[in-house]
C-alpha positions as CSV (number, residue, x, y, z in Angstrom):
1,X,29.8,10.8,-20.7
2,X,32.5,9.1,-22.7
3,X,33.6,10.0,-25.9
4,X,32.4,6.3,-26.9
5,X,29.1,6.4,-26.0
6,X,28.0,9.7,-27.2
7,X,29.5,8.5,-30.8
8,X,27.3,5.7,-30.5
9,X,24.2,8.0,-29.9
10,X,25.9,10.1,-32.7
11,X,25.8,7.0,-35.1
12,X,22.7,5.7,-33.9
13,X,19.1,6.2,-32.2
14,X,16.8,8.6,-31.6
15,X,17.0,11.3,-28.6
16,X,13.9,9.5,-27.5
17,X,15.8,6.5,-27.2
18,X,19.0,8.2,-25.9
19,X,17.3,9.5,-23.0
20,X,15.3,6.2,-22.2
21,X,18.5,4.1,-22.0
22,X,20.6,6.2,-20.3
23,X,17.9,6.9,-17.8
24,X,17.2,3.3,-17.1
25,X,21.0,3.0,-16.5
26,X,21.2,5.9,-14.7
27,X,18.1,4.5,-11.9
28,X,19.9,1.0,-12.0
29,X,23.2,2.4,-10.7
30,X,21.1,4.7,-8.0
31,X,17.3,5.1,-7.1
32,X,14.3,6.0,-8.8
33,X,13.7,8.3,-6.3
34,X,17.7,9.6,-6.2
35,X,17.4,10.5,-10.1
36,X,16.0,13.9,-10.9
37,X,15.2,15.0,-14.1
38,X,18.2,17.8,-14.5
39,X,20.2,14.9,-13.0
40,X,20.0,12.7,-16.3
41,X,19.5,15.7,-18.5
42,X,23.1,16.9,-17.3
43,X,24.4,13.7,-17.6
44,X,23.1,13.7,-21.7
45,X,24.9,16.8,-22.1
46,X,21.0,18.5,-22.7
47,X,19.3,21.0,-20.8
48,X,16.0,20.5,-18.6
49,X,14.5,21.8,-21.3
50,X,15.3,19.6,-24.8
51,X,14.4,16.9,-22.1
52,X,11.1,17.9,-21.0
53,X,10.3,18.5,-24.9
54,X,10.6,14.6,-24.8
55,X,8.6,13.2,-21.7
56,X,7.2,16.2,-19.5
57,X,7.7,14.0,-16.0
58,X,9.8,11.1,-15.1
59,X,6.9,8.9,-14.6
60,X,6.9,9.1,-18.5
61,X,10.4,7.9,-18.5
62,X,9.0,4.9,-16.3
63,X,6.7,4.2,-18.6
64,X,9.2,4.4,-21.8
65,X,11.4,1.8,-19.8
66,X,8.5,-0.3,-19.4
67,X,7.7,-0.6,-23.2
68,X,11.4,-1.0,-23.6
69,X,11.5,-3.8,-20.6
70,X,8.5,-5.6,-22.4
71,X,10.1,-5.2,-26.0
72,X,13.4,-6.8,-25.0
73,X,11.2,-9.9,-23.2
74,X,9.3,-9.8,-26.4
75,X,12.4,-11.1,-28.2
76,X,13.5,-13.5,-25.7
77,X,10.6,-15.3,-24.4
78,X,7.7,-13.8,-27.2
79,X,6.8,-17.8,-28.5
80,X,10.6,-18.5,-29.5
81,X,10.6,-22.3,-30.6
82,X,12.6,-24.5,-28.1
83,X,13.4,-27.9,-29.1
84,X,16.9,-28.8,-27.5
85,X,18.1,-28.4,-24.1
86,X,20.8,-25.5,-26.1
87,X,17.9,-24.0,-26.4
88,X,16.1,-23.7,-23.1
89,X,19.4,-22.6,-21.9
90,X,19.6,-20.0,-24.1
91,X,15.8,-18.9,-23.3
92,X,16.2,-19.0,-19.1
93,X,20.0,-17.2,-19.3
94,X,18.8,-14.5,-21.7
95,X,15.5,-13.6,-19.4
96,X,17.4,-13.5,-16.6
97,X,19.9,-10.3,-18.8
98,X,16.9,-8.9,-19.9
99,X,15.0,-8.5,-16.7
100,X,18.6,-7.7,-15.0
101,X,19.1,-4.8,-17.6
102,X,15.6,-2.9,-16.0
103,X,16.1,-4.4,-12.3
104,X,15.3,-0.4,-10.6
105,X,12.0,-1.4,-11.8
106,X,10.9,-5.0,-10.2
107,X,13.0,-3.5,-7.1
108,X,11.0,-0.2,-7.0
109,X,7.6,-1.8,-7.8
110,X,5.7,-0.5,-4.2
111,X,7.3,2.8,-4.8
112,X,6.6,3.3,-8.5
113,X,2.8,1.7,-8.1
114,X,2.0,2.9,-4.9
115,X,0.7,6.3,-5.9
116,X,0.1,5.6,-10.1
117,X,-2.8,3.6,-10.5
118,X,-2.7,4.3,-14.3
119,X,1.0,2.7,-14.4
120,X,0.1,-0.3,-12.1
121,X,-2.7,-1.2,-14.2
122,X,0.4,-1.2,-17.2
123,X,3.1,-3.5,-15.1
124,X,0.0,-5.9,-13.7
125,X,-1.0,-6.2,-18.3
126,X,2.8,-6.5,-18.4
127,X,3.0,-9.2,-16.0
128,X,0.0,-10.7,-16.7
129,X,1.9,-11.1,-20.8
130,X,4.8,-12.4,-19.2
131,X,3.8,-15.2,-17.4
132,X,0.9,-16.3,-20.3
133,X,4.1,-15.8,-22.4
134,X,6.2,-18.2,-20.7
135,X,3.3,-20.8,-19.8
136,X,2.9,-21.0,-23.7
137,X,6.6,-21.5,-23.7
138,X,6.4,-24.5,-21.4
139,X,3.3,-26.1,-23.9
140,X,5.5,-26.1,-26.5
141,X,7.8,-28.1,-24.7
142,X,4.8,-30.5,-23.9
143,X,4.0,-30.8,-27.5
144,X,7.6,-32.0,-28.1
145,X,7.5,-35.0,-25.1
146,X,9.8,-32.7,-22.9
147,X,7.4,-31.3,-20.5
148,X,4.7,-33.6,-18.5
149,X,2.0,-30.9,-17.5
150,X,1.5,-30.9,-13.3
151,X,-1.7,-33.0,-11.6
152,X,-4.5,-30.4,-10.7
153,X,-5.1,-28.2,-9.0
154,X,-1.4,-27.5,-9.9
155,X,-1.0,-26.0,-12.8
156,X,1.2,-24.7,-15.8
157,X,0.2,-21.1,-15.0
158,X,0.9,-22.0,-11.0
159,X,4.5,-23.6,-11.7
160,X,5.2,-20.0,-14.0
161,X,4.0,-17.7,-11.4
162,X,6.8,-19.5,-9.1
163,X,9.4,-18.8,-11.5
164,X,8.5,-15.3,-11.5
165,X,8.7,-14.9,-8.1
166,X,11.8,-16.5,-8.0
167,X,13.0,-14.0,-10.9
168,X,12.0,-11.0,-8.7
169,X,13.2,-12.1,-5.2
170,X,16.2,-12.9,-7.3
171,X,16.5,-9.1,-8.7
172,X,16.0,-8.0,-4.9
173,X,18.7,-10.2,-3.2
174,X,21.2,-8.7,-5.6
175,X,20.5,-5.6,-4.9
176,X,21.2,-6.1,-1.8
177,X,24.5,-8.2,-2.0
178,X,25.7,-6.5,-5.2
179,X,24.5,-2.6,-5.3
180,X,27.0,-1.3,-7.2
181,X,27.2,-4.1,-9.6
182,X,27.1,-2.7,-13.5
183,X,26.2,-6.6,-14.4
184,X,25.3,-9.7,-12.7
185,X,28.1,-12.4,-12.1
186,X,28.1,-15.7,-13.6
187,X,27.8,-17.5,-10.4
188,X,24.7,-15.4,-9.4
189,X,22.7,-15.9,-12.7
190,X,23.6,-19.8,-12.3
191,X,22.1,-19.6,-8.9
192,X,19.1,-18.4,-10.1
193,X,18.9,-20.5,-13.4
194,X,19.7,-23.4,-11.0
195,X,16.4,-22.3,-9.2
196,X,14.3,-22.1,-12.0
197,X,15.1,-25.4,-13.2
198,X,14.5,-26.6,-9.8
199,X,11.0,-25.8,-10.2
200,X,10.1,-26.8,-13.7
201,X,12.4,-30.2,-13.2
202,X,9.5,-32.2,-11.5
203,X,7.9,-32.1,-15.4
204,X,10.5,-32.0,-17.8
205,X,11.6,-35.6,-19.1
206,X,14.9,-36.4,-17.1
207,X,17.6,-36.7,-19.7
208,X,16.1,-33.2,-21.0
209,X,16.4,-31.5,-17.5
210,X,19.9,-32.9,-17.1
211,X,20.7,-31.6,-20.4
212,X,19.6,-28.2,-19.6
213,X,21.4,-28.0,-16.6
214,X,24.7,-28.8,-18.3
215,X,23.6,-26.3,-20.5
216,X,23.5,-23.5,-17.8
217,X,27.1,-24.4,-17.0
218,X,28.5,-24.4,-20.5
219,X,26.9,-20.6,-21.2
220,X,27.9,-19.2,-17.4
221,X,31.2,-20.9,-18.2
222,X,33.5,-19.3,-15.3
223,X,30.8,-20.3,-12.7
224,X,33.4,-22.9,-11.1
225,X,35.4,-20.1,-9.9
226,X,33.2,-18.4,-8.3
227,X,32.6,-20.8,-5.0
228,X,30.1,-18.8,-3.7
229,X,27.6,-20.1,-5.5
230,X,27.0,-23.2,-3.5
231,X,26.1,-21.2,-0.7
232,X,22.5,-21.1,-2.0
233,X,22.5,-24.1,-3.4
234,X,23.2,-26.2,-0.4
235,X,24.8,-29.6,-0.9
């Protein structure tokens, strides 16, 4: 470990903490399944022990990331008020980090829920939150003339459930073009912005969904030099 980053934990956050982060870096870089316990204790500079003291199994690491994973979601999509299209840009590009920062978990879901019943119960509340979260989200937008809500039996819900999907198949296809990639590129989190949009812009007021789009490019600014992009995105 750098010299930097144990001074942070130094200056900082709990052990607790300290092992839950560097944990949920350590399963992003490799597996779940690769990442033993002595593994990430070693790497903390702690033996087996000190981390056991803290959660007995790795499961209970899981969990811990899960808390964290909702906490960070909490802040970015927990009722935020979105009245410009600065806004909603902000809101899709910062979902996509947060989600991005726990991605062993959406890309380990059969694995970790297979056999842990109590912890798929947990992701399903999780997921359940999120999507409720984010329909909300999109009523508010209705409230301010930005969002027409879809004809049954479509539905707000329906159209959120999508985006999720596309969030997770998202996390999945860069784990398979980018393994080893610490963070996402500009390009790719455009692409899947891009996608999102694609699916609310049926119901958002025109000059609003043009806005927000313009948006996405102005925060992913270096997106024009990466011409992969348009690969996905067709002409």
């Amino acid at each position: 470990m750098s010299e930097a980053r144990k001074t942070k934990y130094k200056r900082g956050i709990s052990t607790r903490q300290r092992i839950v982060e560097r944990s949920v870096e350590l399963f992003n870089r490799a597996s779940v399944q690769s990442v033993a316990i002595e593994h990430i204790a070693g790497d903390l500079g702690m033996s087996p022990g000190n981390l056991t003291y803290h959660f007995r199994h790795k499961r209970d690491l899981i969990r811990a990331a899960l808390d964290l994973l909702q906490q960070r979601l909490r802040e970015t999509v927990g009722r935020p008020t979105i009245k410009s299209p600065r806004q909603a840009g902000i809101y899709v590009v910062h979902g996509l980090r947060a989600l991005w920062e726990f991605r062993f978990f959406f890309n380990s879901l059969v694995y970790l829920l297979g056999n842990d019943p109590e912890l798929r119960k947990e992701y399903q509340d999780f997921q359940r939150w999120a999507v409720a979260a984010v329909a909300d989200d999109l009523r508010q937008l209705q409230q301010s003339g930005y969002f027409s809500p879809p004809e049954p039996p479509n539905s707000v819900t329906a159209v959120v459930e999508n985006m999720w999907a596309q969030w997770l198949n998202w996390l999945r296809m860069q784990q398979i073009d980018n393994p080893l990639a610490a963070t996402p590129s500009n390009a790719a989190l455009y692409d899947c912005a891009f996608h999102i949009w694609s699916l609310c812009q049926p119901y958002l007021q025109p000059a609003f969904a043009k806005a927000v789009l313009q948006e996405f490019e102005t925060l992913l600014a270096d997106v024009t030099r990466e011409p992969a992009l348009f690969l996905t995105r067709g002409a």
